[in-house]
C-alpha positions as CSV (number, residue, x, y, z in Angstrom):
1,X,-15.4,12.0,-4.5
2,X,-18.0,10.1,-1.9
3,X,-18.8,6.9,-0.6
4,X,-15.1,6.5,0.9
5,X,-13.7,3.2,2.9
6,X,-16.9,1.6,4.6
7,X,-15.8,-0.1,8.1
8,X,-19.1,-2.1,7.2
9,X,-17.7,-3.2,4.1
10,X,-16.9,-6.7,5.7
11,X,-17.8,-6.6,9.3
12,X,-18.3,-3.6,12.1
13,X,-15.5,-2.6,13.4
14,X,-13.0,-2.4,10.8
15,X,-12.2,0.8,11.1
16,X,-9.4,2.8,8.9
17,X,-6.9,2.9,10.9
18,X,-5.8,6.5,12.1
19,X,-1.5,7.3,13.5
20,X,-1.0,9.1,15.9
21,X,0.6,11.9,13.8
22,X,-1.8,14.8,11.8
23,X,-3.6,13.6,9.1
24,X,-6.3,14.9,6.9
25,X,-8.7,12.3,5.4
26,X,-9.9,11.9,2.3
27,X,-12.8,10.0,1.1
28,X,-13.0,9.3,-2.8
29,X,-14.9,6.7,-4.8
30,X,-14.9,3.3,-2.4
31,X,-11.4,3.9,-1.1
32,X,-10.1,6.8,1.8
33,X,-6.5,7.9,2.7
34,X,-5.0,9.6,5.8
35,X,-3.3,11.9,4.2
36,X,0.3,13.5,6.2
37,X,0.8,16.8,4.7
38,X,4.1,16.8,7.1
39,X,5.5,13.7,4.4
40,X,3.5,15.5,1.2
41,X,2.4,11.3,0.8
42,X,-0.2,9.4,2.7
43,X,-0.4,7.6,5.9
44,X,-2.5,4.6,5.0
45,X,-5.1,3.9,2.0
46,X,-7.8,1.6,2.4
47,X,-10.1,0.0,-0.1
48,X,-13.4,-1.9,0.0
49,X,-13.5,-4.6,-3.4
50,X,-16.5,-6.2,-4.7
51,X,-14.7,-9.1,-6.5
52,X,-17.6,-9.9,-8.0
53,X,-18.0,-6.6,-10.0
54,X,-15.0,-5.3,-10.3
55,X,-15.0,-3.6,-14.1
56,X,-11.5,-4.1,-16.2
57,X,-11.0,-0.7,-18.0
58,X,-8.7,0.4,-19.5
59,X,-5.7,2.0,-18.0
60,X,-7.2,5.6,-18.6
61,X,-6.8,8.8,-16.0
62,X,-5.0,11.9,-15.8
63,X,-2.3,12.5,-12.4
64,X,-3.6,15.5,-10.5
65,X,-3.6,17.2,-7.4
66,X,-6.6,17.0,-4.7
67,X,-8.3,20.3,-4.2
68,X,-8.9,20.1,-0.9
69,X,-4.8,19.6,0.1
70,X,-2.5,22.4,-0.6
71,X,-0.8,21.5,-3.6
72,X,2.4,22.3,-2.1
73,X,1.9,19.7,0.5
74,X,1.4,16.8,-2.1
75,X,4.4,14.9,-3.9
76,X,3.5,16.8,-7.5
77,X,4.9,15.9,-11.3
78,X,8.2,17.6,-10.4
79,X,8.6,14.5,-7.7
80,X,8.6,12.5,-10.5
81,X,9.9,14.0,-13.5
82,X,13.1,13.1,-15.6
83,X,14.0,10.4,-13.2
84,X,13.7,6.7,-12.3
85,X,10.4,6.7,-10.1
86,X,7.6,5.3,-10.9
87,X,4.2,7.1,-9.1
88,X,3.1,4.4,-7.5
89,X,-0.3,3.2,-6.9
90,X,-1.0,2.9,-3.4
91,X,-4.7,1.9,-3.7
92,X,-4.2,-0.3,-6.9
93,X,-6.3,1.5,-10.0
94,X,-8.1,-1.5,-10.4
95,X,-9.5,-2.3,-6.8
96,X,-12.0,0.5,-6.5
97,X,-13.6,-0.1,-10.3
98,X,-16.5,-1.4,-9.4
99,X,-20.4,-1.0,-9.3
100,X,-22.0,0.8,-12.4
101,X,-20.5,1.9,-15.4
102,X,-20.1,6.1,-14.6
103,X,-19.2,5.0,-10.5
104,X,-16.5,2.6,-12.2
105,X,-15.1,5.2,-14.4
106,X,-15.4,7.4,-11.6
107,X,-12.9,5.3,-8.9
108,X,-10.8,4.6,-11.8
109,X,-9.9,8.5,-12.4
110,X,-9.6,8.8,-8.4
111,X,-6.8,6.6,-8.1
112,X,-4.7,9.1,-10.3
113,X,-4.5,11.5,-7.7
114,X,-0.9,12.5,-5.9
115,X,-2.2,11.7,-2.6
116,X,-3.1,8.5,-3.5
117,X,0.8,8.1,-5.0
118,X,4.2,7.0,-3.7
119,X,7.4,7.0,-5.5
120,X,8.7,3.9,-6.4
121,X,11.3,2.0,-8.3
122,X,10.5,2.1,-12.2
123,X,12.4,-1.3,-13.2
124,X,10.3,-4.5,-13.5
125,X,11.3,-7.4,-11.1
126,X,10.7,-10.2,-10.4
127,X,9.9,-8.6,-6.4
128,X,7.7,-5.9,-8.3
129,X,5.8,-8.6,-10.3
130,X,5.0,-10.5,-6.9
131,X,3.9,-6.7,-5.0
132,X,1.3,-6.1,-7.9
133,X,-0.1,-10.0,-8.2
134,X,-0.6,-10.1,-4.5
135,X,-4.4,-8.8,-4.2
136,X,-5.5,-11.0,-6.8
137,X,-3.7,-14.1,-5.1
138,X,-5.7,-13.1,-2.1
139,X,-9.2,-12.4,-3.5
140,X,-8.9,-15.8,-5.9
141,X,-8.8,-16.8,-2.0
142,X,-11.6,-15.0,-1.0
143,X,-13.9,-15.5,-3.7
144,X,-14.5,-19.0,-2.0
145,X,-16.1,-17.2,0.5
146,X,-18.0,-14.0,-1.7
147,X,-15.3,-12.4,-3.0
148,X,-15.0,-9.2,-1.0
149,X,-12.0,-8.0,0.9
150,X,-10.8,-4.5,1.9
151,X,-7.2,-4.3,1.8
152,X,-4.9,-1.6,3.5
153,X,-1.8,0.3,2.0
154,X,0.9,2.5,3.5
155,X,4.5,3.5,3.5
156,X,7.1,3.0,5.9
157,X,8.0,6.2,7.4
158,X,11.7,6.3,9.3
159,X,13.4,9.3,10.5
160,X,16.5,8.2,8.0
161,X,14.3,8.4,4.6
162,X,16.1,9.7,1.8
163,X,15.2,13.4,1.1
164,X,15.0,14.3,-2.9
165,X,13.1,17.2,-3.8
166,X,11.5,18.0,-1.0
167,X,10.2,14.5,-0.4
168,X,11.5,12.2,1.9
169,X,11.2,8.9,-0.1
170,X,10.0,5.4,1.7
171,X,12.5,2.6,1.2
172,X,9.4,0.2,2.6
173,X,5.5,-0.3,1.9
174,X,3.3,-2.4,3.4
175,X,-0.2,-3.8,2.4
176,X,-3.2,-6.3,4.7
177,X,-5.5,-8.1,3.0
178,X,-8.8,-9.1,4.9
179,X,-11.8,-10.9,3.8
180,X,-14.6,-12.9,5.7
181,X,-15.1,-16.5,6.0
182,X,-18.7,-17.8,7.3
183,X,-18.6,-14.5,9.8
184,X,-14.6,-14.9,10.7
185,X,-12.3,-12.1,10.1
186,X,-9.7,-13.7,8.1
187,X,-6.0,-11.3,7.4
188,X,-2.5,-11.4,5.6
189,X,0.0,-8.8,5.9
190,X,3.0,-8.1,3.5
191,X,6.0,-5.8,3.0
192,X,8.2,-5.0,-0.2
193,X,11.5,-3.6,0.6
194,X,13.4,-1.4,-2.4
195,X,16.5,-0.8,0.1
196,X,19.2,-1.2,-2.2
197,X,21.7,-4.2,-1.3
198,X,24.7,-2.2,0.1
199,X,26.3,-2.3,3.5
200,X,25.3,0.5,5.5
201,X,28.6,2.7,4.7
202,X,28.5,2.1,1.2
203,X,24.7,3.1,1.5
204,X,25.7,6.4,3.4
205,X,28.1,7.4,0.8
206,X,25.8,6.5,-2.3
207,X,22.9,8.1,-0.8
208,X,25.2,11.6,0.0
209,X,26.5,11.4,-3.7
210,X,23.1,11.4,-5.2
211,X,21.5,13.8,-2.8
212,X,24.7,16.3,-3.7
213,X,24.4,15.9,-7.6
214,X,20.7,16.2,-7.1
215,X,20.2,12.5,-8.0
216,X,16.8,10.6,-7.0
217,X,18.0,8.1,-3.3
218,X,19.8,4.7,-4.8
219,X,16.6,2.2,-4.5
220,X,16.9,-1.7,-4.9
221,X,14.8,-4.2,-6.8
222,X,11.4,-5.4,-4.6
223,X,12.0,-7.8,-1.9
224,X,8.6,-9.0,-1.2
225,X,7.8,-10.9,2.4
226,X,4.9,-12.3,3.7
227,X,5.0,-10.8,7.5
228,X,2.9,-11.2,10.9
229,X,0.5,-8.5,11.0
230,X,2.1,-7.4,14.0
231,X,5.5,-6.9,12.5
232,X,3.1,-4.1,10.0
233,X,2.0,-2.5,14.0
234,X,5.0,-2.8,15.5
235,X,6.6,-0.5,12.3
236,X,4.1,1.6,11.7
237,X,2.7,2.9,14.7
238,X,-0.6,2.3,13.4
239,X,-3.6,0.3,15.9
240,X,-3.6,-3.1,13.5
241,X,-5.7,-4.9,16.9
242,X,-8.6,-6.1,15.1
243,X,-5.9,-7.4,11.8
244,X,-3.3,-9.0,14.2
245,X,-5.8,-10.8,15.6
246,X,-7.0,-12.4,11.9
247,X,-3.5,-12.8,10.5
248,X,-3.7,-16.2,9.2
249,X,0.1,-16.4,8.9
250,X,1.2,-16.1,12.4
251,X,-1.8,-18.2,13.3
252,X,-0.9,-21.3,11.2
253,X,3.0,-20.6,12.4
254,X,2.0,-21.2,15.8
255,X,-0.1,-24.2,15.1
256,X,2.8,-25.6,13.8
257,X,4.7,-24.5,17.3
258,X,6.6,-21.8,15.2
259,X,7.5,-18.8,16.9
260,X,5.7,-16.1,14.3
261,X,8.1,-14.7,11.5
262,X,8.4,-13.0,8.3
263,X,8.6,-15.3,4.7
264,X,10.2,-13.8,1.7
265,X,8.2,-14.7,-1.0
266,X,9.9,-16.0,-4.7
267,X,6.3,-17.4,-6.4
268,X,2.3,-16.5,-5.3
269,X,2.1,-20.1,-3.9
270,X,4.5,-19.4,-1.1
271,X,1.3,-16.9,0.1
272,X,-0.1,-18.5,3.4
273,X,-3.7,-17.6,3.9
């Protein structure tokens, strides 16, 4: 576990983002998290990819705790067992496979670690299938311009999250995509939504049922949107400065004299980069 998120990776200054609540960060092989013990799921992930090297192995690692986080602080196999979640990736396994054979292998087992994990819906959509195609959208972008890009990862945390053994479970994730082009910063921000389509007091009495019968939260298939970066600050918390300022979407909204606003996407080609 070295190396971590480099802020270098692209250009100085693009720092990992830190909230304002406790974290505890946690460097592994090209990717970091800020790690909230308070949740038992991380803050924000971020990831440095080398398009240009990026090694395809097979889908081969073992989930496990991280030694240097109480493991009752960490959403464990019981989070997930006998139930409808999936452990989510939250920096994608693939991303950080890259460099030499054992530092590939390496990154790959990394990313099965429960901090670097979020539960998520286990049915495949159409919304899920658009979440997981998005970074390679983005870096067949950027490989015009070296193929590189760093992409950040996090949850939605709201005061109304579902509990369900003893996890509070995001309804809302969020991911930025930045790469360079000839020296400029260039950014796009998106955010699935697994809220399940009910009116709020239908949700209220679902969400009571479950949580009585000991039932994982009712979740919804992935709504995917494009969003303005700022949107990502403005629910978060998190300083996204340096990002807003890239975000190619809002930019090219207000070209067109658009007042900056969120897409939800059906197809990759909607992406606006």
């Amino acid at each position: 576990m070295s190396g971590g998120y480099s802020s270098e990776f692209l250009r100085a200054g693009l720092e990992l983002p830190s909230p304002s609540e406790t974290t505890i960060l946690l460097d592994y092989t090209h990717f970091s998290v800020r790690f909230r013990p308070d949740r038992k799921l991380a803050a924000i992930v971020a990831v440095n990819i080398e398009g240009s090297q990026l090694d395809p192995l097979a889908r081969e690692g073992t989930w496990h705790f991280d030694s240097r986080v109480p493991e009752e602080q960490q959403a464990g196999p019981d989070v997930y067992a006998n139930n409808a979640f999936d452990r989510g990736h939250l920096v994608r396994r693939l991303d950080p496979v890259w460099g030499d054979p054992a530092t590939a292998k390496t990154a790959n087992q990394e990313t099965f670690v429960f901090t670097n994990a979020a539960p998520q819906i286990d049915k495949f959509n159409q919304g899920k299938q658009l979440w997981s195609g998005l970074e390679d959208h983005v870096l067949g972008h950027a490989g015009a311009f070296g193929a590189r890009m760093s992409v950040f990862t996090g949850p939605v945390f709201r005061n109304d999250d579902p509990p369900y053994r003893g996890v509070h479970v995001p309804r809302k994730f969020w991911k930025i995509a930045a790469w360079t082009n000839d020296a400029e910063l260039g950014a796009a921000g998106f955010v699935v939504d697994q809220t399940p389509l009910l009116d709020e007091v239908e949700m209220e009495k679902v969400t009571k049922e479950r949580l009585l019968a000991e039932e994982p939260p009712p979740l919804g298939p992935f709504r995917t949107f494009q969003v303005p970066i700022q949107d990502i600050e403005d629910i978060t918390g998190l300083p996204l400065e340096v990002l807003v300022k890239a975000d190619r979407l809002a930019r090219g909204q207000r070209e067109l004299g658009e007042k900056p606003k969120a897409i939800h996407l059906e197809a990759l080609e909607q992406i606006r980069l």
